[in-house]
VODREN-578730 format. One line per field, with one value per residue: x, y, z of N, C-alpha, C in turn; chain; residue number from 1. Coordinates in nm, 3 decimals. Layout:
BEGIN
n_east: X_...
n_north: Y_...
n_up: Z_...
ca_east: X_...
ca_north: Y_...
ca_up: Z_...
c_east: X_...
c_north: Y_...
c_up: Z_...
ch: A_...
i: NUM_...
END
This chain:
BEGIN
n_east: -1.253_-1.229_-1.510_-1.664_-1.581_-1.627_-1.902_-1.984_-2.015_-2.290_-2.485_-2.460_-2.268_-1.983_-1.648_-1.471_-1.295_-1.071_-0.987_-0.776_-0.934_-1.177_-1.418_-1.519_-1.796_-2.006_-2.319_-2.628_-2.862_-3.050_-3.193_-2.989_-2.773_-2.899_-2.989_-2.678_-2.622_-2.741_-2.714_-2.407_-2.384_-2.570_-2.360_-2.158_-2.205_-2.158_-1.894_-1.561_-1.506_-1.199_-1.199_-1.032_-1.095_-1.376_-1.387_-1.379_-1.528_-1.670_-1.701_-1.805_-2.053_-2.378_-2.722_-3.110_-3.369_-3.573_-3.366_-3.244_-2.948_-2.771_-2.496_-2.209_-1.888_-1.639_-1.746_-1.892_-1.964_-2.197_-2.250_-2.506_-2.536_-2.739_-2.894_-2.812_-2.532_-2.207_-1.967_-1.634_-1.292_-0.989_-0.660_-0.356_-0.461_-0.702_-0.957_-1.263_-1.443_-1.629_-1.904_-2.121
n_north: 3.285_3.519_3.536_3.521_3.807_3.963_4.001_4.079_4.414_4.442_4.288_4.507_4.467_4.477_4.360_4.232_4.085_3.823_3.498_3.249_2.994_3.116_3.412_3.676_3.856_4.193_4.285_4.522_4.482_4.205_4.098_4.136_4.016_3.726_3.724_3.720_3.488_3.310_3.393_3.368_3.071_3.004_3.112_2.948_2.749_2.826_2.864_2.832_2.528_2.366_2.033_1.813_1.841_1.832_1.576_1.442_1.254_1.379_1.636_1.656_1.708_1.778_1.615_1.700_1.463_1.567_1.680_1.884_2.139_2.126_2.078_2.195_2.158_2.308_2.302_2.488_2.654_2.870_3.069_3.273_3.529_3.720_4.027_4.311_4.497_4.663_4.862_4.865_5.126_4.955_4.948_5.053_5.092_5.184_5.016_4.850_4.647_4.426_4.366_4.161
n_up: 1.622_1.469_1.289_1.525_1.645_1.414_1.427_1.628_1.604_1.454_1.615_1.845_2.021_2.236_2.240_2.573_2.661_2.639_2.748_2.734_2.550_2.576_2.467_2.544_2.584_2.550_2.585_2.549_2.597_2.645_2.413_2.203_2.287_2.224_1.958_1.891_1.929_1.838_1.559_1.569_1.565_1.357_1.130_1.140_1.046_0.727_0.738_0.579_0.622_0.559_0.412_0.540_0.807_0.809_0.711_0.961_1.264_1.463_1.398_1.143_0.907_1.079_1.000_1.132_1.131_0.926_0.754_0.797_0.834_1.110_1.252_1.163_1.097_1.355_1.675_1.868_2.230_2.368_2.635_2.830_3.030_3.217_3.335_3.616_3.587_3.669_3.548_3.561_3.516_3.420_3.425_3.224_2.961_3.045_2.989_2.982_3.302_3.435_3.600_3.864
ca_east: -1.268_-1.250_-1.610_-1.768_-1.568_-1.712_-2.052_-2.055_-2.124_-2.402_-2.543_-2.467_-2.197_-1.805_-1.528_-1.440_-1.188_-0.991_-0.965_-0.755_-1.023_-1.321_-1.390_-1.604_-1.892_-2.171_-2.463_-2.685_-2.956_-3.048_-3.228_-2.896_-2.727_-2.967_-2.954_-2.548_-2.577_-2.799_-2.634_-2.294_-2.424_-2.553_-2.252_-2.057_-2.265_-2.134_-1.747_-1.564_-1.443_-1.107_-1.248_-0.997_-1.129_-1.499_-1.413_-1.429_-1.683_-1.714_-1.670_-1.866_-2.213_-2.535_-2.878_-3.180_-3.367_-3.621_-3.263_-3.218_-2.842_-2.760_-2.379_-2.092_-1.785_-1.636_-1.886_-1.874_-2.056_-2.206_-2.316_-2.513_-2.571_-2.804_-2.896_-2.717_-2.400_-2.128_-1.802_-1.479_-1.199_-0.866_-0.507_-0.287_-0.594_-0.859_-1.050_-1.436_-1.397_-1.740_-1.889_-2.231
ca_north: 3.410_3.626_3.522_3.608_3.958_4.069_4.003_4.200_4.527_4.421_4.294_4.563_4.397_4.471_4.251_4.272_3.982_3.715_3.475_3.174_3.007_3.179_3.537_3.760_3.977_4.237_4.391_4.664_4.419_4.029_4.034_4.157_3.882_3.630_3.747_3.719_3.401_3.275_3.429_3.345_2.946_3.028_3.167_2.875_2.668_2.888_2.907_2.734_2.462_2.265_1.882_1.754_1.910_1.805_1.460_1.395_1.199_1.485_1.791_1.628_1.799_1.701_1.693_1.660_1.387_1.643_1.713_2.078_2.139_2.135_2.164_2.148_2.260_2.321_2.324_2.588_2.637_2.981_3.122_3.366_3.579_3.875_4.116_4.407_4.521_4.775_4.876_4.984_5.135_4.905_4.922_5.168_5.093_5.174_4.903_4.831_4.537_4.421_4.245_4.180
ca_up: 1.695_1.377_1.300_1.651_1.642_1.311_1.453_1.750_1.612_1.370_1.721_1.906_2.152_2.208_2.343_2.692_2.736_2.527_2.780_2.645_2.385_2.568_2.389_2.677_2.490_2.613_2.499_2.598_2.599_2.610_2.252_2.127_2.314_2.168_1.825_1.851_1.955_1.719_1.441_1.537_1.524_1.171_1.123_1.164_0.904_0.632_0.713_0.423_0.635_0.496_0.372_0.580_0.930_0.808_0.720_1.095_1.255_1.558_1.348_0.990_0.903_1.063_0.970_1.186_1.035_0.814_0.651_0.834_0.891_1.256_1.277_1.041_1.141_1.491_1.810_2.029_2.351_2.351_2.746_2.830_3.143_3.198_3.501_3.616_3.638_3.675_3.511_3.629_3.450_3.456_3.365_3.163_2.847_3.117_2.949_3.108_3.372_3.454_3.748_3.835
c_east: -1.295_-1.364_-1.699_-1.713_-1.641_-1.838_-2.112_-2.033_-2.251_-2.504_-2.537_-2.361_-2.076_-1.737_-1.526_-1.285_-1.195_-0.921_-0.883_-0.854_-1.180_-1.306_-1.583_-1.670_-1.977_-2.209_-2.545_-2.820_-2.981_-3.095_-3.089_-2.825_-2.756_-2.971_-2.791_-2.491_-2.643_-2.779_-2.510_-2.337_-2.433_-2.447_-2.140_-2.091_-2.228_-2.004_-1.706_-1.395_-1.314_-1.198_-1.156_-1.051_-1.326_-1.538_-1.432_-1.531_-1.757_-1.729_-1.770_-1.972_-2.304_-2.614_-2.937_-3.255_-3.520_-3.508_-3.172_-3.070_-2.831_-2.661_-2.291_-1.956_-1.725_-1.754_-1.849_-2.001_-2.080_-2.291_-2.392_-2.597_-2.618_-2.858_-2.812_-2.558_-2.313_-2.004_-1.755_-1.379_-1.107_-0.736_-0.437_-0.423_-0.718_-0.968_-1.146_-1.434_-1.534_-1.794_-2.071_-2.341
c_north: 3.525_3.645_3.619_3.765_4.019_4.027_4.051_4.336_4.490_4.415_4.417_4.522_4.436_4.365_4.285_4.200_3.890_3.608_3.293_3.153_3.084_3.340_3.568_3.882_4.055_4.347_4.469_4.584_4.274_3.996_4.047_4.042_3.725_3.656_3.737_3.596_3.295_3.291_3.377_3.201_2.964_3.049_3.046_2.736_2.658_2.912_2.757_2.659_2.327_2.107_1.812_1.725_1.786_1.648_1.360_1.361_1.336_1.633_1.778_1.694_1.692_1.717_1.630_1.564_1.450_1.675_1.859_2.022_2.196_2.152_2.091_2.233_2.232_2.359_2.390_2.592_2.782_3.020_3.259_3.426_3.701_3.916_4.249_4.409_4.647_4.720_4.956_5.012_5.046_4.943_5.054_5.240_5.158_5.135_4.851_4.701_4.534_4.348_4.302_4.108
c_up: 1.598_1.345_1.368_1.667_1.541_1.337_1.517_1.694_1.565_1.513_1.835_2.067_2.123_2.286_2.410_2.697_2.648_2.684_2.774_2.525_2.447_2.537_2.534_2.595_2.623_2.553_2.580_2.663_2.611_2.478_2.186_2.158_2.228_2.053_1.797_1.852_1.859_1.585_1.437_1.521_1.385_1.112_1.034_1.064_0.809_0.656_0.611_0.520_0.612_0.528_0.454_0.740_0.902_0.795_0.879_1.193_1.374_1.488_1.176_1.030_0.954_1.058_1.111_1.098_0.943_0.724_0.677_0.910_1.003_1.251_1.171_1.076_1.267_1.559_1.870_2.118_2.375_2.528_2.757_2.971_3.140_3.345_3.478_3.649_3.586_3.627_3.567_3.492_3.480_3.379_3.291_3.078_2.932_3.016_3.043_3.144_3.387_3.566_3.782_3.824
ch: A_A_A_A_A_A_A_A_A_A_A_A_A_A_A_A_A_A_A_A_A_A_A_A_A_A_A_A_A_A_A_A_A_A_A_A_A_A_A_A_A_A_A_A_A_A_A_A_A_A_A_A_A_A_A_A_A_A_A_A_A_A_A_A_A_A_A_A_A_A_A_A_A_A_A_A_A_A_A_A_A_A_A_A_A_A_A_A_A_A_A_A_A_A_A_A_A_A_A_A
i: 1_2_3_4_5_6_7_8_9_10_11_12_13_14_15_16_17_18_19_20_21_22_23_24_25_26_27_28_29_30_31_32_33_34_35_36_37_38_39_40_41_42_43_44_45_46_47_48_49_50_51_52_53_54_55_56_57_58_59_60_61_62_63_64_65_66_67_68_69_70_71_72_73_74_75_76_77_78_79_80_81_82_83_84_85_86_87_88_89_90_91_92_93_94_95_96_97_98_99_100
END
């Protein structure tokens, strides 16, 4: 999660929601979306995953078979939904609820 937070400004996105392990983003835009999501993958190439974690046959590095690293690390499943929508204020925080 520490990762995908320091990535949404660069992209242009804030948190909304920490919902157990899913983390709830949005952007102003869909390229920003798609650049956050594409980056955070890259991302995840380059974390300096413990040798114990990597020795695993689901979680080890793989290539495509030109040799290009495809995933190394944990897999995440990255969604993404675009259209309109409106915010509300909520709660003491009036923190932006979204819906849409």
């Amino acid at each position: 999660v520490d990762c995908a937070r320091r990535l949404l400004a660069e992209c242009g996105g804030h948190e909304v929601e920490l919902q157990g392990d899913s983390l709830w983003v949005v952007f102003p835009e869909i390229a920003n979306a798609l650049k956050y999501t594409m980056s955070l993958q890259r991302r995840l190439l380059e974390l300096p995953w413990p040798k114990v974690l990597l020795a695993h046959p689901k979680i080890c590095p793989q290539a495509d078979l030109d040799g290009v690293l495809l995933h190394r690390g944990l897999r995440i499943k990255i969604g993404v939904h675009s259209g309109d929508c409106n915010s509300i204020q909520v709660g003491a925080a009036q923190r932006a609820q979204y819906c849409g």
